[in-house]
GUZA-692230 format. One record per atom (N, C-alpha, C, O): atom name; x, y negated, z. Coordinates in pm, 1 decimal. Layout:
N
 atom        x        y        z
   CA        X        Y        Z
...
END
This chain:
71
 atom        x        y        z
    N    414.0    670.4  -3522.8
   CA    488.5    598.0  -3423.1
    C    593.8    692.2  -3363.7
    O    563.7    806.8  -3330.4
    N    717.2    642.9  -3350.8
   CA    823.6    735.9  -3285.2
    C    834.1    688.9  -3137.9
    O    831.7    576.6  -3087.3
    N    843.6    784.8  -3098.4
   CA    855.9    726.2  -2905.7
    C   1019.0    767.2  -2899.6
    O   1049.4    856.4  -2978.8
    N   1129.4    713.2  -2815.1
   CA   1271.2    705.4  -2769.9
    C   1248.1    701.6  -2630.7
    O   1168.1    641.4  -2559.1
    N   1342.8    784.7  -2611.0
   CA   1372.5    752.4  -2448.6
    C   1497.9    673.8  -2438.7
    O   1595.0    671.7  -2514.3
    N   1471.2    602.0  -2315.4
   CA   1580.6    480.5  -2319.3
    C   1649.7    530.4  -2200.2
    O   1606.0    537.0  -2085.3
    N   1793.9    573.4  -2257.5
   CA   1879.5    619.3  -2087.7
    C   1944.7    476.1  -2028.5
    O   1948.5    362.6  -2076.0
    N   1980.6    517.8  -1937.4
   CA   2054.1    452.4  -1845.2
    C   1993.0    301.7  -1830.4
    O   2065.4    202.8  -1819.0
    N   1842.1    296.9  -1832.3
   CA   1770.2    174.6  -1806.3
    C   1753.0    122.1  -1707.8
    O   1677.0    193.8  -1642.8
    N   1783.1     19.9  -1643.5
   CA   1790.9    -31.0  -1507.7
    C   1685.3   -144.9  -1513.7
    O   1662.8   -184.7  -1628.0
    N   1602.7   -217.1  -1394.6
   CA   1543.0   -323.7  -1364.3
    C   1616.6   -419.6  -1365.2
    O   1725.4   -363.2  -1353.2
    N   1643.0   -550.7  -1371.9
   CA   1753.1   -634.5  -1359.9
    C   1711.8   -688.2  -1208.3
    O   1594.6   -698.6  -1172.1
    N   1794.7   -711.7  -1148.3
   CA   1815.4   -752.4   -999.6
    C   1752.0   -639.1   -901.4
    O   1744.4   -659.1   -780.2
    N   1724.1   -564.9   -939.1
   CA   1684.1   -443.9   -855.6
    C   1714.6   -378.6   -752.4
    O   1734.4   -277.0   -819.0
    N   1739.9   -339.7   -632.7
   CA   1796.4   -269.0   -511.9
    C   1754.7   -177.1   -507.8
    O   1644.8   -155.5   -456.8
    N   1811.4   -110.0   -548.3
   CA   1808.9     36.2   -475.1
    C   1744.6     47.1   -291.0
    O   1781.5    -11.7   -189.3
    N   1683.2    105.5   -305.1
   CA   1630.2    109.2   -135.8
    C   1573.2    308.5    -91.4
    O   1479.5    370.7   -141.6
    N   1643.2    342.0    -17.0
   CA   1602.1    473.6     61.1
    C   1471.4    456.3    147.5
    O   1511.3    459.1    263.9
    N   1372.2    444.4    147.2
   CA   1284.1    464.9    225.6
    C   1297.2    537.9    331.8
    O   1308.9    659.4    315.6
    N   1298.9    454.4    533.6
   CA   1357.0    496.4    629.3
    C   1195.6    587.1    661.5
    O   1089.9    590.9    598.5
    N   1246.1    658.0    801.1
   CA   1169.7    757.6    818.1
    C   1030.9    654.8    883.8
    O    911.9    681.8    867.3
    N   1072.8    562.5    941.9
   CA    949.8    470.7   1046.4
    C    906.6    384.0    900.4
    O    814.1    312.0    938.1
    N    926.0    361.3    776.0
   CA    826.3    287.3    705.8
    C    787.1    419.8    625.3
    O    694.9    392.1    548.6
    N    819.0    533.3    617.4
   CA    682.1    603.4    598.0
    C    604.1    658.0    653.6
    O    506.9    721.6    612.8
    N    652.5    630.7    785.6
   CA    502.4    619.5    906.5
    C    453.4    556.2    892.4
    O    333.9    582.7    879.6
    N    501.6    398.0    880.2
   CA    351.4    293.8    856.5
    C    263.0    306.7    738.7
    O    141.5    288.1    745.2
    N    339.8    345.5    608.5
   CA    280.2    393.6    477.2
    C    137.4    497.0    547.4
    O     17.8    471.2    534.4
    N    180.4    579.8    599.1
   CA    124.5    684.3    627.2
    C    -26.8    651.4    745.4
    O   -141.9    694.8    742.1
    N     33.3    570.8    826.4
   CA    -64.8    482.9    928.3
    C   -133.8    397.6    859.7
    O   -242.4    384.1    916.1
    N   -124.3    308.2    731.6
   CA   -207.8    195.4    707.8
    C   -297.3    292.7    615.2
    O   -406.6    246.9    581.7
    N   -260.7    431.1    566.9
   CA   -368.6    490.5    477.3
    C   -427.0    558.0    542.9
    O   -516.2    621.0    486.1
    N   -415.2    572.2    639.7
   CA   -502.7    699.2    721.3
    C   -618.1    582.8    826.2
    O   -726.4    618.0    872.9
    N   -547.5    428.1    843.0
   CA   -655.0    338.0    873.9
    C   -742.2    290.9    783.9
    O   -862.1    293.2    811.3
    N   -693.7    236.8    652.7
   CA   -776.4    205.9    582.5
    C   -888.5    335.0    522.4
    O   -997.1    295.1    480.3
    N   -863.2    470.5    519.8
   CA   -929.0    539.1    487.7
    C  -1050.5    563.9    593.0
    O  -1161.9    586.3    545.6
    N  -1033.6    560.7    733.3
   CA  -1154.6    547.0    801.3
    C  -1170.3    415.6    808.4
    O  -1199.2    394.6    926.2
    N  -1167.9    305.0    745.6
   CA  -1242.6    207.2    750.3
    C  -1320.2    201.4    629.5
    O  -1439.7    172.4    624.3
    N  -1226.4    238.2    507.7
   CA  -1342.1    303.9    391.1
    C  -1479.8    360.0    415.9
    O  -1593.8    325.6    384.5
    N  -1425.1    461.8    485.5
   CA  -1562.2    577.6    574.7
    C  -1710.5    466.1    603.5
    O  -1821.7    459.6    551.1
    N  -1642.0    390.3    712.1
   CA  -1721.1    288.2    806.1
    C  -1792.7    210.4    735.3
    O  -1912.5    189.4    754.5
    N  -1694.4    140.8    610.0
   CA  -1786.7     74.0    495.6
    C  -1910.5    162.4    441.5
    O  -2027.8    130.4    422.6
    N  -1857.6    258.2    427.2
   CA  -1943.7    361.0    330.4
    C  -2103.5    403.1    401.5
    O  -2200.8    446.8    340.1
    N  -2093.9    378.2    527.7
   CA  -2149.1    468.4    613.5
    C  -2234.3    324.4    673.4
    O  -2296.4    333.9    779.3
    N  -2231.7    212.8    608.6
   CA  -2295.3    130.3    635.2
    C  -2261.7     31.0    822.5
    O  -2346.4    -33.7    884.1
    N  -2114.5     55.3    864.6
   CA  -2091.6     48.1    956.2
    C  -2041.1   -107.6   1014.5
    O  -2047.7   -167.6   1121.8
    N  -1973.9   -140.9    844.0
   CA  -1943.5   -238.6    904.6
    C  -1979.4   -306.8    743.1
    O  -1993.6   -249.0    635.3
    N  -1987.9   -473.9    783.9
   CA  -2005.4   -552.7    595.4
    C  -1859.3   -581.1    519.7
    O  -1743.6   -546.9    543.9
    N  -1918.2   -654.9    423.8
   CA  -1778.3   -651.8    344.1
    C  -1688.8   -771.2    400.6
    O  -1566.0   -779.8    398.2
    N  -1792.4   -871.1    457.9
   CA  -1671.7   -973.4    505.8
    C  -1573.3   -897.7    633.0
    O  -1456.2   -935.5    630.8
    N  -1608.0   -797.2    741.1
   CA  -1519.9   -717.3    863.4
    C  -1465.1   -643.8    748.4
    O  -1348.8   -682.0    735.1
    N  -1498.2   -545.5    648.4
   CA  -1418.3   -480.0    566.9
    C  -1253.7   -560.1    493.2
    O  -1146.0   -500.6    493.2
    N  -1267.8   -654.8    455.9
   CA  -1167.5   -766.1    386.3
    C  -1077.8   -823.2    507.1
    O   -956.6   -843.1    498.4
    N  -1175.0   -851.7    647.5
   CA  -1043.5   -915.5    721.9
    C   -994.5   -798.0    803.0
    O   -893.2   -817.6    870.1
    N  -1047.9   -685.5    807.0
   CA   -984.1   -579.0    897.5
    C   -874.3   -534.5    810.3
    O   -773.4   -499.7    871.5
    N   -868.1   -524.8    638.5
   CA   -770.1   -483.3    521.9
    C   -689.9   -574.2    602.1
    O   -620.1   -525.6    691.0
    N   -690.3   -657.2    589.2
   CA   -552.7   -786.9    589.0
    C   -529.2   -766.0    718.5
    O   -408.4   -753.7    738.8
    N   -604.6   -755.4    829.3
   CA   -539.5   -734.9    910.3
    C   -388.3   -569.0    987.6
    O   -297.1   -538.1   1064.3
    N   -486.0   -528.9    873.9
   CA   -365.3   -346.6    879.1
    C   -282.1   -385.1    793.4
    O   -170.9   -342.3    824.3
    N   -279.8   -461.1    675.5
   CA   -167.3   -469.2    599.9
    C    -15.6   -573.7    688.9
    O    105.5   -566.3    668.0
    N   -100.6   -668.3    794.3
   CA      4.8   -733.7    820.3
    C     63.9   -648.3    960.4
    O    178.3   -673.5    998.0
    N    -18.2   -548.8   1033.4
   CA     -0.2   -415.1   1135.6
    C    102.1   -336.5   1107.1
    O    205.6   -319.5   1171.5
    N     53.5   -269.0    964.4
   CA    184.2   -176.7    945.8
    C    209.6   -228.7    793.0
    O    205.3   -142.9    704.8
    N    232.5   -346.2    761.2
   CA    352.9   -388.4    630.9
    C    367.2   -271.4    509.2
    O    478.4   -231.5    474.2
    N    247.1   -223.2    451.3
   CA    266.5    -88.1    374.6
    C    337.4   -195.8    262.3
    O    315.5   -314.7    238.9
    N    440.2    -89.1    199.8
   CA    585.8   -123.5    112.8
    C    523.1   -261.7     -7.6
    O    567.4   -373.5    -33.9
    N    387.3   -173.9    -62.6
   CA    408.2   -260.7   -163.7
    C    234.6   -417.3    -98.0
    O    146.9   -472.9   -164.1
    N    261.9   -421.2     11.9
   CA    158.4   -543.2     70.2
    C    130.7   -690.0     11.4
    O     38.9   -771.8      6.6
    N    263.7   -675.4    -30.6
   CA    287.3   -856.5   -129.1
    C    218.2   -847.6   -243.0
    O    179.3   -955.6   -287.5
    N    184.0   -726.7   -319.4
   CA    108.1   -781.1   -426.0
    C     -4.4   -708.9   -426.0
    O    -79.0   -712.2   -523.8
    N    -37.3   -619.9   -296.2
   CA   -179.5   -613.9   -314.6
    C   -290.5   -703.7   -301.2
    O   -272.2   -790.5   -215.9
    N   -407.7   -707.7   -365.1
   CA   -503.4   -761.4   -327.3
    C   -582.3   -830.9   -244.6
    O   -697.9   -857.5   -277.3
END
């Protein structure tokens, strides 16, 4: 099998976007929440149904970039 690299490949309809300094605070805030709520799960703190609506509820808190097609 030969592998090619394909230059000058673009997405079609794609935007270009700079990531501002306050959405990688929220990036940064919804992982550092969901990671102690991980903990809390883990640690027998809370069940999976508070685990699922507390997710959805940080994703709609701090809007992490890619929220629309997570889970």
């Amino acid at each position: 099998m030969e592998v090619r690299q394909i230059e000058n490949f673009q997405i079609p309809n794609a935007v270009a976007h700079e990531i501002t300094q306050e959405e990688l605070q929220r990036e940064f805030d919804y992982y550092r929440a969901q990671q102690m709520l991980e903990t809390m799960f883990m640690f027998g703190m809370i069940s999976v149904d508070e685990f699922n609506k507390i997710t959805a509820r940080n994703r709609k808190t701090f809007s992490p970039f890619l929220a629309e097609i997570m889970p």
